[in-house]
N, C-alpha and C positions, 0 to 999 in steps of 0.2 A: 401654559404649554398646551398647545393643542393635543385634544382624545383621538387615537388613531382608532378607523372604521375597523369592525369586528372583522370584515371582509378584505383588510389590506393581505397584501400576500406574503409570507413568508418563505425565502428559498428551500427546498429541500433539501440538502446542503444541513442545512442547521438544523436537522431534524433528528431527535434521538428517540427510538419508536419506547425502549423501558422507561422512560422518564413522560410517555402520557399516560401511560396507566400509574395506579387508579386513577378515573377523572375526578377533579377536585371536590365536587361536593357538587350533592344530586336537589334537584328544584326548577331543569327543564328551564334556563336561562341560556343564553346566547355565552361564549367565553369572551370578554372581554378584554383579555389581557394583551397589552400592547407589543409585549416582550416575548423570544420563541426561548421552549423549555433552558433551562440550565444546563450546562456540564461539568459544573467543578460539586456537585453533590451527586452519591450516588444513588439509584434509583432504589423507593420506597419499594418495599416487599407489601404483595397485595395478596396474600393464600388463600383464596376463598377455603372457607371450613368443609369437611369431606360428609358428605352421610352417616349415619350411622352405618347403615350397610356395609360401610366401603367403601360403594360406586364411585367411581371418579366424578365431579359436580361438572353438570352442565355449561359449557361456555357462553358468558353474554357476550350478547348480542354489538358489533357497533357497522356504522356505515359507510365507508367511501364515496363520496360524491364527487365525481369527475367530469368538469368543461372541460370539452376536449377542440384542441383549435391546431392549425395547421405547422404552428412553432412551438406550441406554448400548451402543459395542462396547468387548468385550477383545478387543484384536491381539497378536497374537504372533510375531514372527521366528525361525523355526528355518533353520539353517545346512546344508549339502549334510552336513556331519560327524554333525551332531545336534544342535549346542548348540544353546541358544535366547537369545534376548536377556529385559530384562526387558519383559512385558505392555504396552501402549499403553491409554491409555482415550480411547477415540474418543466424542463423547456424538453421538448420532443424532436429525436429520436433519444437526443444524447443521453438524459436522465431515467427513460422507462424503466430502466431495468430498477436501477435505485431506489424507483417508487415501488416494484413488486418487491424487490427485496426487504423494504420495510413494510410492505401489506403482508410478507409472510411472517415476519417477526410479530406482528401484530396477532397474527392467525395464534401461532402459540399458545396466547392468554384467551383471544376472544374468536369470537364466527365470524369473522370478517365476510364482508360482502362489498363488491364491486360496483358499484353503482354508475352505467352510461349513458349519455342520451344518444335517441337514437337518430346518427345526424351525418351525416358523410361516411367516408371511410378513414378516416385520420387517427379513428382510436383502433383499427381492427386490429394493430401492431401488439396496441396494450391488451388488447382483451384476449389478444393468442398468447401472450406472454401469461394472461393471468388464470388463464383455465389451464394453461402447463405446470403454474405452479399450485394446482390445486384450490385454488378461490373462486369462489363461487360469483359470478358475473350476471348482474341482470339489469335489462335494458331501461330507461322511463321516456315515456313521448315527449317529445318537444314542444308537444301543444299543452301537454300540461306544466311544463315549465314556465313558459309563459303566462300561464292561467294563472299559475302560483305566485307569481311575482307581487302582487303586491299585497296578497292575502296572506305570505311568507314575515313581512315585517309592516307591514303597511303602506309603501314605498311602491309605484309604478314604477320601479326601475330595472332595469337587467346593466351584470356588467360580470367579470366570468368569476371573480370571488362569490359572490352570491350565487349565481346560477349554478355553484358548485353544490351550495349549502343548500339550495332547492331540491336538485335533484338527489341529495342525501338524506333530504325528509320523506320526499315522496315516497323513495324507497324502504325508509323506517316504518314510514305507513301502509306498505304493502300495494303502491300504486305502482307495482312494476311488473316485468315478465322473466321470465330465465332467459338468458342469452350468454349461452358460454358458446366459445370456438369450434365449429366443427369443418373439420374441410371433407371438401365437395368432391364428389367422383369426376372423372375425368370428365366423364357423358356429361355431368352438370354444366362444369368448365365451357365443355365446348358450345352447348347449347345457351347459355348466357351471352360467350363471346360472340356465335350470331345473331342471338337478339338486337345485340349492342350496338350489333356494324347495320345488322337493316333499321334499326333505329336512328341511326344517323345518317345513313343515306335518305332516310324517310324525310329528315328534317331537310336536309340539303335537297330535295326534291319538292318540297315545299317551297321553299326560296324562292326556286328557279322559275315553279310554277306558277307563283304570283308576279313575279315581273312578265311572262312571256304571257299569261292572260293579259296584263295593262297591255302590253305591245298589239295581241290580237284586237282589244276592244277599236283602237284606234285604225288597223290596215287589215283586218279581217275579224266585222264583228258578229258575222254568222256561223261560224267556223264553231265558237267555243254552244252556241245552241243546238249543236250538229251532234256533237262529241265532247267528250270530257278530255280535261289537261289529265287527268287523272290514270287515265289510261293509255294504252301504249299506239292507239291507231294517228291521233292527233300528232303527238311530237312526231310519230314516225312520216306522217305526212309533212310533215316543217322542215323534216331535218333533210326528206330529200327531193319535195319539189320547191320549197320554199316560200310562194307566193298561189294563191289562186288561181293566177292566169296562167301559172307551167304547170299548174294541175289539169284545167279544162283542157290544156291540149294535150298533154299526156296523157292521159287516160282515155279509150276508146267509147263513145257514149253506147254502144252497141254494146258491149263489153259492161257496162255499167248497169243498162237496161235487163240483158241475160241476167246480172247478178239479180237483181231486184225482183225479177221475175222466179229466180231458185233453177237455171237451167242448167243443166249438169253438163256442159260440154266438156270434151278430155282436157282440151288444151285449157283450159279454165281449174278444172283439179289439178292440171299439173303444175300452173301455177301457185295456184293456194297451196302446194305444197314446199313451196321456195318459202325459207325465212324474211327474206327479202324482200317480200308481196305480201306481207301481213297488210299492208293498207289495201290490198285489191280484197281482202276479203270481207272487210268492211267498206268497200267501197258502194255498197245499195244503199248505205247509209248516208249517203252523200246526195243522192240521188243524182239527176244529171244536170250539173254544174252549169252546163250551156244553156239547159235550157230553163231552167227554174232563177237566173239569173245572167241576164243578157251580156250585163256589165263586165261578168268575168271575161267570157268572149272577146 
């Protein structure tokens, strides 16, 4: 019979949070066992012994390690020693809650800590669910998961049961940061959401402006040495003489010359004050079309 991988997954579903404490026996070994807990025995009593003082004893320590993915989480239990249990498959939206409701029953006996990588937004759901319920959430890079990967069991491999049990070590090891849920004032909100939108307009501005430079190189290729795509006088000149030669004659080389020259005539300010003649104010920049180039003519 084939040995099933310490990393196969087990539904959460089958999961009974009294029946993993205590962990079986301490030696900082991987758990092995192919089978998820039992429920026809009932759970061992585990009483850590009190102080003499009193004081209620300390909680140990264990750790959640969560691959978080667009359907689907891998969970993972590691022990204050190091072992880990086998993976969980949580499927996402629909089982979150069922996974914090047993991180809390967990919390009970032990310090539970959350453990996520920090990687999209697909766990924000879980880690708001998990700072409401009072657990303690903290994030581990993804570069160091990677990094861990083969130094973790010996194995270049990543697959999301392990990646689970990775980032459950790193964070036993203290390679992580606090990241519990805070939401954001409105003013954040709003200042993110325009970053986001000139940020994607940026990229769609990029697109455009590397096809319309290829276009320049080949039907106007002094144009892009003149001026940058980058700025607003070029396309505004594209968009509304279209070619160089309705520019040469559009534009008055007198007109062009005064500009180059810095001659303040009125009717000349009152144009540069039209939105719609931003390219006459840059137009000295052009110098004069007719005569620095016959050809447009």
């Amino acid at each position: 019979m084939r040995k099933r991988s310490p990393y196969s997954l087990v539904d959460v579903n089958k999961i009974v949070p009294e029946q993993l404490f205590p962990p079986a026996a301490e030696g900082g070994q991987a758990c092995n066992d192919s089978s998820p807990p039992r429920n026809d025995s009932p759970p061992p009593r585990h009483d850590p012994p009190s102080p003499r003082n009193g004081s209620p004893s300390p909680r140990r320590p264990l750790w959640l390690g969560v691959d978080v993915g667009k359907y689907e989480l891998a969970v993972c239990l590691t022990w204050a020693d190091g072992r880990f249990e086998r993976p969980w498959r949580v499927k996402s939206p629909d089982q979150t809650l069922l996974l914090v409701e047993i991180a809390a029953r967990l919390s009970e006996r032990f310090a539970v800590t959350i453990a996520l990588e920090s990687s999209g937004t697909y766990g924000d759901a879980l880690r708001q669910a998990c700072t409401d319920a009072g657990l303690a959430v903290v994030r581990v890079s993804a570069k160091a998961v990677k990094d861990e990967a083969e130094t973790f069991d010996g194995v270049p491999s990543q697959h999301d049961g392990k990646d689970a049990a990775v980032i459950a070590s790193l964070a036993h090891r203290g390679k992580s940061t606090a990241w519990p849920w805070q939401q954001r004032s409105e003013f954040d909100q709003a200042l993110r959401y325009w970053v986001r939108t000139l940020d994607a307009a940026q990229r769609v501005k990029q697109m455009h402006s590397g096809r319309l430079e290829a276009l320049l190189g080949r039907h106007w290729p002094e144009a892009t040495g003149l001026l940058s795509l980058s700025g607003a006088t070029l396309p505004m000149a594209l968009s509304h003489w279209g070619d160089p030669t309705a520019l040469s004659h559009s534009v008055s080389s007198a007109v062009m010359r005064d500009l180059a020259a810095g001659t303040q005539h009125s009717h000349i300010r009152h144009r540069l004050r039209k939105p719609s003649d931003l390219v006459d104010r840059h137009a000295a920049e052009l110098g004069d079309a007719r005569a620095d180039t016959g050809v447009w003519g």
